[in-house]
DRENVO-746428 format. One record per residue (C-alpha): residue in three letters; x, y, z. Coordinates in steps of 0.02 Angstrom, whole numbers, padded with zeros to 5 digits, always signed. Layout:
<rs>
ALAXYZ/...
</rs>
This chain:
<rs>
UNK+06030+06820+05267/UNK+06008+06648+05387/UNK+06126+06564+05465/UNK+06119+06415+05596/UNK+06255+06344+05706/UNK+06273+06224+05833/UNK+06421+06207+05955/UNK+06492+06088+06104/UNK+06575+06160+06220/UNK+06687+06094+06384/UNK+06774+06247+06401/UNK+06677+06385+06492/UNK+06817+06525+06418/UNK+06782+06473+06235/UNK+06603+06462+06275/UNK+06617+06641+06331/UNK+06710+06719+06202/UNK+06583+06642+06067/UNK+06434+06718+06160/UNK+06492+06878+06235/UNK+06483+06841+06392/UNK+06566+06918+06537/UNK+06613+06819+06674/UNK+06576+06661+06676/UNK+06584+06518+06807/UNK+06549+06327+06846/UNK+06451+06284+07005/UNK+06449+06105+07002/UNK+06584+05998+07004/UNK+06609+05889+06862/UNK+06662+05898+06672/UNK+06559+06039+06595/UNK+06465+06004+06425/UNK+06346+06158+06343/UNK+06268+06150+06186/UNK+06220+06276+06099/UNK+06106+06318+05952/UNK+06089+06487+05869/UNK+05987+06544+05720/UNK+06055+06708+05643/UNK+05983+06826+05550/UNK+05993+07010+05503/UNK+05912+07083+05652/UNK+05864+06947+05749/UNK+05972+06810+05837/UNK+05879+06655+05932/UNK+05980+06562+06056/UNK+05948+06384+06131/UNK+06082+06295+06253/UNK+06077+06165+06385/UNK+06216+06147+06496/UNK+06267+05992+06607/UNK+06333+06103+06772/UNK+06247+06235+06852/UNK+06331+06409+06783/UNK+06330+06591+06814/UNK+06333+06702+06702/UNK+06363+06916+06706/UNK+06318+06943+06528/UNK+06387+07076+06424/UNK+06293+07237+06377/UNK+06244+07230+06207/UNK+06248+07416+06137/UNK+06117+07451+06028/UNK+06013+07279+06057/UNK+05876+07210+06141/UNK+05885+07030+06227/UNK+05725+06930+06292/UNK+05754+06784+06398/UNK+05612+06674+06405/UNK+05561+06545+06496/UNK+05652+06389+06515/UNK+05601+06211+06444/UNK+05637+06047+06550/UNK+05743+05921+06479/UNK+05571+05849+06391/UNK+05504+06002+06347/UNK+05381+06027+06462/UNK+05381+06183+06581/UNK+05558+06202+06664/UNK+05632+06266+06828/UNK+05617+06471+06857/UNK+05779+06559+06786/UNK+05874+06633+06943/UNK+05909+06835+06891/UNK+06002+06946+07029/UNK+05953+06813+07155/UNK+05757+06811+07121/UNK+05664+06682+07019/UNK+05592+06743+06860/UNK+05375+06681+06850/UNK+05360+06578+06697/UNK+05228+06676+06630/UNK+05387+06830+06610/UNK+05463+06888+06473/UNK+05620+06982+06542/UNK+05664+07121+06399/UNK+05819+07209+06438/UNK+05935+07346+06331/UNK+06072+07322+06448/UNK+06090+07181+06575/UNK+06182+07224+06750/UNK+06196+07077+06848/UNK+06195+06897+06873/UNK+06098+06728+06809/UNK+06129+06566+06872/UNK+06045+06443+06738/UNK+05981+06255+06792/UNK+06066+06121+06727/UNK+05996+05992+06576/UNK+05869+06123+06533/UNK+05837+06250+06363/UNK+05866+06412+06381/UNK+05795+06536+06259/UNK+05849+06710+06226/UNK+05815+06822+06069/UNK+05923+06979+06024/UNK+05840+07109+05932/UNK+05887+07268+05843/UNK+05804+07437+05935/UNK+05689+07416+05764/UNK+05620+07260+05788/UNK+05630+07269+05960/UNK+05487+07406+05935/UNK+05412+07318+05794/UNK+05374+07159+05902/UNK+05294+07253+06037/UNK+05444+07207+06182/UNK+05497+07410+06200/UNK+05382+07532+06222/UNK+05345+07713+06123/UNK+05503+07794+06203/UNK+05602+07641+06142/UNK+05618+07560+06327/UNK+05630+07377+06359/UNK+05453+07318+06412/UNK+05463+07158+06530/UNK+05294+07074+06491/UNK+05213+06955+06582/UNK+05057+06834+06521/UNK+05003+06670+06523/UNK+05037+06663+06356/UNK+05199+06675+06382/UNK+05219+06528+06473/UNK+05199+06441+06308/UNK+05305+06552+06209/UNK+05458+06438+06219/UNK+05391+06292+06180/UNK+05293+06372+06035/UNK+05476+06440+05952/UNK+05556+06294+06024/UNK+05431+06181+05917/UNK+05456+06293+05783/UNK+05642+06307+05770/UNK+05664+06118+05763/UNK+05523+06087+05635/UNK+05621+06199+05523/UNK+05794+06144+05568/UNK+05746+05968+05538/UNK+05680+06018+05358/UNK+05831+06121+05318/UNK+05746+06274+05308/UNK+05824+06400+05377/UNK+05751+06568+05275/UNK+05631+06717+05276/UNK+05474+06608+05317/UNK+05560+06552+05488/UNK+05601+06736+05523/UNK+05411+06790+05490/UNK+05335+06655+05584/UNK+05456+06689+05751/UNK+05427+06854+05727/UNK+05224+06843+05718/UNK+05239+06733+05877/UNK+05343+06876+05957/UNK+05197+06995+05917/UNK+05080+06864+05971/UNK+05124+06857+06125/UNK+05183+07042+06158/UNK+04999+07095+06104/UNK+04937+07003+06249/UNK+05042+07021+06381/UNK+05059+07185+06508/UNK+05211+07262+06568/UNK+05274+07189+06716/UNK+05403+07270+06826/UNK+05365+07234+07017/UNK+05441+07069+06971/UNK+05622+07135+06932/UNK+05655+07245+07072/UNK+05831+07242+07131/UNK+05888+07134+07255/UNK+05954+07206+07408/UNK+06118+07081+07418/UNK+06134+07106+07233/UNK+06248+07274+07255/UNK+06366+07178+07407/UNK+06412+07017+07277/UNK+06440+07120+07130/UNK+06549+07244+07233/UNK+06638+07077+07284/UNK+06661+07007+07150/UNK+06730+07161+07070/UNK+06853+07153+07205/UNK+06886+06965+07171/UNK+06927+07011+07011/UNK+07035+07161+07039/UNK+07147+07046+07174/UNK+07161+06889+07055/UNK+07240+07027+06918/UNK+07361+07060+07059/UNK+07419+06878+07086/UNK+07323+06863+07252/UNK+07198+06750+07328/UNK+07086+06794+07474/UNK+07016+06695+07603/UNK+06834+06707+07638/UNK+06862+06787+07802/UNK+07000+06930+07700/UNK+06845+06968+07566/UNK+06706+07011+07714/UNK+06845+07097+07782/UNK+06885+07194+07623/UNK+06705+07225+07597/UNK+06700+07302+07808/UNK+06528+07152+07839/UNK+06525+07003+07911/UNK+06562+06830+07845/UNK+06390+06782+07897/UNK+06307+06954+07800/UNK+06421+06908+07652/UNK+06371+06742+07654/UNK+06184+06763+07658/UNK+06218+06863+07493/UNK+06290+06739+07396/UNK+06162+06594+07443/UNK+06040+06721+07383/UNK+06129+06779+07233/UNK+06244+06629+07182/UNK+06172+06478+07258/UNK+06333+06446+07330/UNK+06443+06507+07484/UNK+06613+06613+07484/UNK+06719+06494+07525/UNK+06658+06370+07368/UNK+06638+06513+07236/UNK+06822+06565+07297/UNK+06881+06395+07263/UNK+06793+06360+07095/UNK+06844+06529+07028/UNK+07020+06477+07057/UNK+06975+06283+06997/UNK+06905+06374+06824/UNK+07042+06474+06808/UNK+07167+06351+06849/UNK+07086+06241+06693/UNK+07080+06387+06568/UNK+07269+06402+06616/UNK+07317+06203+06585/UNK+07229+06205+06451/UNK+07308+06350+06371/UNK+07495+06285+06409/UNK+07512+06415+06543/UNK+07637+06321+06645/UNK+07678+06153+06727/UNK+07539+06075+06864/UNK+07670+06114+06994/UNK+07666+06301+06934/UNK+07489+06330+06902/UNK+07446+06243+07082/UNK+07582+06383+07159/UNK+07523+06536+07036/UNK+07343+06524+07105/UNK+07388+06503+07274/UNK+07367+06320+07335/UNK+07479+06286+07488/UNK+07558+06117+07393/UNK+07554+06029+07235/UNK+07452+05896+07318/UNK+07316+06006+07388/UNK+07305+06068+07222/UNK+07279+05900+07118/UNK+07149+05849+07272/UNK+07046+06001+07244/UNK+07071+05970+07050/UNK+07011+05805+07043/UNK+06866+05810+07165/UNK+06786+05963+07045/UNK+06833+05912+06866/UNK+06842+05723+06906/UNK+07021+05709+06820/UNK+07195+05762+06882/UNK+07280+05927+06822/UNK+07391+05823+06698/UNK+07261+05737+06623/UNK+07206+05895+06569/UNK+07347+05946+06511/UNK+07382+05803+06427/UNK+07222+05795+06323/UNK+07274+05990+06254/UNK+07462+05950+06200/
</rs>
């Protein structure tokens, strides 16, 4: 059976929770749109979203599925910017095929992103996992012109209402297509070296903002015994971003989720994430979302 939705989102934590994310985290300052279009079928789920503000994303494991992220689309459809996975840039001729996925993507902004999700039977079927049933991660011109192809498609049908067994077959056949052609690639996807150091320290972040606390840069190089300069040459890989700023946005997002949930006063929320005054707070606030704390707050009453 099809189905096709489309959703708006401004909330990264509903956002999230609809696509099984893991953590999930705004980059940019400024108010956060995504939209996102899924076509669902048995097996098979196809996945298109743009998003305003740069993001990253530590996806969920999907047990018992395949996902393919393909290459990106500019905002006109023409050949976009390389996707950013565990701080390399992905070639646009790769087809990244994974049955679990352990780390980090930071997307570009006003661009499509594509991603399929497969069942270990199709998966095999379309050519993406090999004979023991291991994600293949392909690589061909072809698929350079993959996403445009199902991108073209996907609309086409959309705008005709026809959302049924032919669309299935035909993205299905272009899977194969492509697959057919292409040759395993893996040299591409080796692990970065900083990779290990940011997830360890963001596992920590984590852990620490359960507790109630909030660490300096200088307290999480010292927690992870390296330097602020190593630390920070991991997360400009990895993130894009420094310490100090993905430190302050994770307490930003957080601090939105939790006005926006009715989880206490601007006064409190400022104190419960640590911000030195109610001032400093609103400051910060504004300059990222470009509104106050009790406009938010206001809008969700």
């Amino acid at each position: 059976m099809a189905k096709y939705f489309r959703e708006r989102f401004d909330d990264i934590s509903d956002y999230a929770e609809l696509c099984g994310q893991g953590e999930v985290l705004q980059l940019q300052p400024g108010q956060l749109q995504i939209d996102l279009r899924v076509l669902e079928f048995d097996d098979l789920v196809v996945s298109l979203e743009q998003s305003s503000h740069q993001l990253s994303v530590a996806p969920q494991a999907d047990v018992g599925l395949h996902r393919v992220s393909l290459p990106s689309l500019g905002a006109n459809q023409q050949e976009g910017a390389p996707r950013l996975w565990n701080g390399q840039q992905l070639p646009n001729h790769l087809m990244l095929s994974e049955d679990h996925w352990d780390g980090l993507y930071v997307n570009t902004p006003h661009q499509f992103d594509l991603e399929l999700t497969l069942s270990p039977e199709l998966a095999h079927k379309a050519g993406i996992t090999g004979e023991d049933g291991n994600a293949l991660n392909l690589g061909h011109l072809a698929v350079k012109h993959m996403s445009y192809e199902l991108f073209e498609l996907m609309m086409r049908h959309l705008k005709s209402s026809q959302v049924n067994s032919a669309l299935y077959r035909e993205i299905i056949a272009l899977v194969q297509k492509v697959a057919s052609k292409a040759q395993q690639e893996s040299a591409q996807l080796k692990q970065h070296r900083r990779l290990a150091l940011v997830q360890k320290a963001l596992a920590h972040l984590n852990q620490t903002q359960a507790n109630g606390e909030y660490l300096t840069a200088k307290q999480l190089s010292d927690a992870m015994a390296t330097t602020q300069r190593t630390l920070q040459r991991a997360f400009d890989d990895i993130l894009k971003t420094s310490p100090y700023y993905y430190l302050m946005m994770a307490r930003l997002n957080l601090a939105r989720q939790m006005l926006r949930q009715g989880r206490g006063n601007v006064t409190e929320v400022g104190a419960q994430l640590g911000f030195a005054s109610s001032s400093a707070f609103i400051t910060h606030y504004r300059k990222f979302f470009g509104e106050t704390p009790s406009q938010t707050l206001k809008q969700n009453r």
